[in-house]
SELO-819044 format. One record per residue (C-alpha): x, y, z; residue in three letters; residue number from 0. Coordinates in pm, 1 decimal, always signed. Layout:
BEGIN
+----------+----------+----------+-----+-----+
|        x |        y |        z |  aa |   i |
+----------+----------+----------+-----+-----+
|        X |        Y |        Z | ala | NUM |
...
+----------+----------+----------+-----+-----+
This chain:
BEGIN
+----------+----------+----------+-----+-----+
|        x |        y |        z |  aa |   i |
+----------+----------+----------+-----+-----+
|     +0.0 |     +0.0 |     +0.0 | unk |   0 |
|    +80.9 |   +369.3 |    -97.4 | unk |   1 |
|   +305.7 |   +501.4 |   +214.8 | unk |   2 |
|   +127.4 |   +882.1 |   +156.9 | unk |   3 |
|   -212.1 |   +673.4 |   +174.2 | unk |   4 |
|   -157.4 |   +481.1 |   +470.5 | unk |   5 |
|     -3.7 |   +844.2 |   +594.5 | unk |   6 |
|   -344.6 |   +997.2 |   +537.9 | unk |   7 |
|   -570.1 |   +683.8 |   +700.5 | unk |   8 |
|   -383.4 |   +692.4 |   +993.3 | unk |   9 |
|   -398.4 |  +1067.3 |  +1087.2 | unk |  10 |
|   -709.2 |  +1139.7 |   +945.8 | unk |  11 |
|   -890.9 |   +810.1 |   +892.9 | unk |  12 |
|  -1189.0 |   +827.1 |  +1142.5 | unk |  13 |
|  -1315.0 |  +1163.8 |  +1063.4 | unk |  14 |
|  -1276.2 |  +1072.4 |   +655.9 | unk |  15 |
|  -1254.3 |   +799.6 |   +400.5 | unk |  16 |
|   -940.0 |   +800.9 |   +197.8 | unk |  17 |
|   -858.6 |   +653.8 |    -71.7 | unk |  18 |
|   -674.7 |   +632.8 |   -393.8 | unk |  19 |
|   -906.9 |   +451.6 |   -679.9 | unk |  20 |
|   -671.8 |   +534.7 |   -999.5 | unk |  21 |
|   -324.6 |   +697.0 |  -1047.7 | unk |  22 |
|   -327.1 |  +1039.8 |   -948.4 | unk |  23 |
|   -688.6 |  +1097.2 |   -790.6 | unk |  24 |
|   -651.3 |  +1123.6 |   -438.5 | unk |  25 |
|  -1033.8 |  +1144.9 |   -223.1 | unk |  26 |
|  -1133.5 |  +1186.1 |   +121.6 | unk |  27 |
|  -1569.8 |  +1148.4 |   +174.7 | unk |  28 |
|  -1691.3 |  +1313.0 |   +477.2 | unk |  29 |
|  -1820.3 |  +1023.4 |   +747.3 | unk |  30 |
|  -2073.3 |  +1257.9 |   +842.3 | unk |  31 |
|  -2215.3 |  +1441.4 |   +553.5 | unk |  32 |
|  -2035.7 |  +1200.9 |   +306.7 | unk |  33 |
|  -1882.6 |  +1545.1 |   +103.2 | unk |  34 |
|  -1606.7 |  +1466.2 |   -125.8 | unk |  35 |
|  -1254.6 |  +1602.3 |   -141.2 | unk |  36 |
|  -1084.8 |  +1535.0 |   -448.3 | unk |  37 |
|   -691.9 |  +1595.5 |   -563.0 | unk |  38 |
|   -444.1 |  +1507.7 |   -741.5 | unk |  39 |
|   -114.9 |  +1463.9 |   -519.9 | unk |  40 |
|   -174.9 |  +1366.9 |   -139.2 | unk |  41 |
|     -8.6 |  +1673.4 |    -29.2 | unk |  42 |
|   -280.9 |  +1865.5 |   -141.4 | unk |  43 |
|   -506.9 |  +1627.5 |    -30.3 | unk |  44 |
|   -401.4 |  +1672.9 |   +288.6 | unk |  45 |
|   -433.1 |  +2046.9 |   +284.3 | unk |  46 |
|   -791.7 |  +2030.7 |   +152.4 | unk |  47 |
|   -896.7 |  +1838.4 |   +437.4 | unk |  48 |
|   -713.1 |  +2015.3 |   +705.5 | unk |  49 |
|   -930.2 |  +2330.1 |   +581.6 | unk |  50 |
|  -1253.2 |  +2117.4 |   +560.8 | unk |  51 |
|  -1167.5 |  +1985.5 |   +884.9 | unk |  52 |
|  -1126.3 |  +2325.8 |  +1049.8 | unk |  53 |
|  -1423.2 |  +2520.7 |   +903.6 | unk |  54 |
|  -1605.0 |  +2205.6 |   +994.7 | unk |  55 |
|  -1488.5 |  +1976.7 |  +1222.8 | unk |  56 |
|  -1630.2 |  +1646.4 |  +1145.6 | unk |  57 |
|  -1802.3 |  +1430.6 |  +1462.8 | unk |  58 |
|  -1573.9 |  +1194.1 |  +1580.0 | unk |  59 |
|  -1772.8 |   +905.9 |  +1813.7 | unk |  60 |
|  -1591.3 |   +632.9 |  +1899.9 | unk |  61 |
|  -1792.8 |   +332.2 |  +2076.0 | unk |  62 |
|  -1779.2 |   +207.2 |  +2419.1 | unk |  63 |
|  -1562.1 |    -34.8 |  +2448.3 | unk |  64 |
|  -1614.1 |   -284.2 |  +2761.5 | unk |  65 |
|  -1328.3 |   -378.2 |  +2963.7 | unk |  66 |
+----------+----------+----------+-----+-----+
């Protein structure tokens, strides 16, 4: 797997879906309201969704987990 994708799941993966379906097309879907983000290097990728993020922070609920 891509090392920039993997990158991008990690820090941002619970708040959006990433993913790269075809050479240069980088997205990231909203969980919440399921907009898209679309690039084409995963640098700017990254910088769209840090100002998505920030105008719009995106609910991040995490389940109970039982010990």
């Amino acid at each position: 797997m891509d090392s920039d994708l993997q990158d991008l799941q990690h820090h941002w993966g619970s708040a959006y879906m990433i993913t790269k379906p075809e050479p240069d097309v980088w997205l990231a879907v909203r969980r919440d309201d399921h907009g898209t983000l679309r690039a084409g290097k995963p640098d700017e990728l990254r910088d769209l969704i840090r100002t998505d993020y920030f105008a719009r922070p995106v609910p991040r609920r995490w389940p109970r987990r039982w010990s």
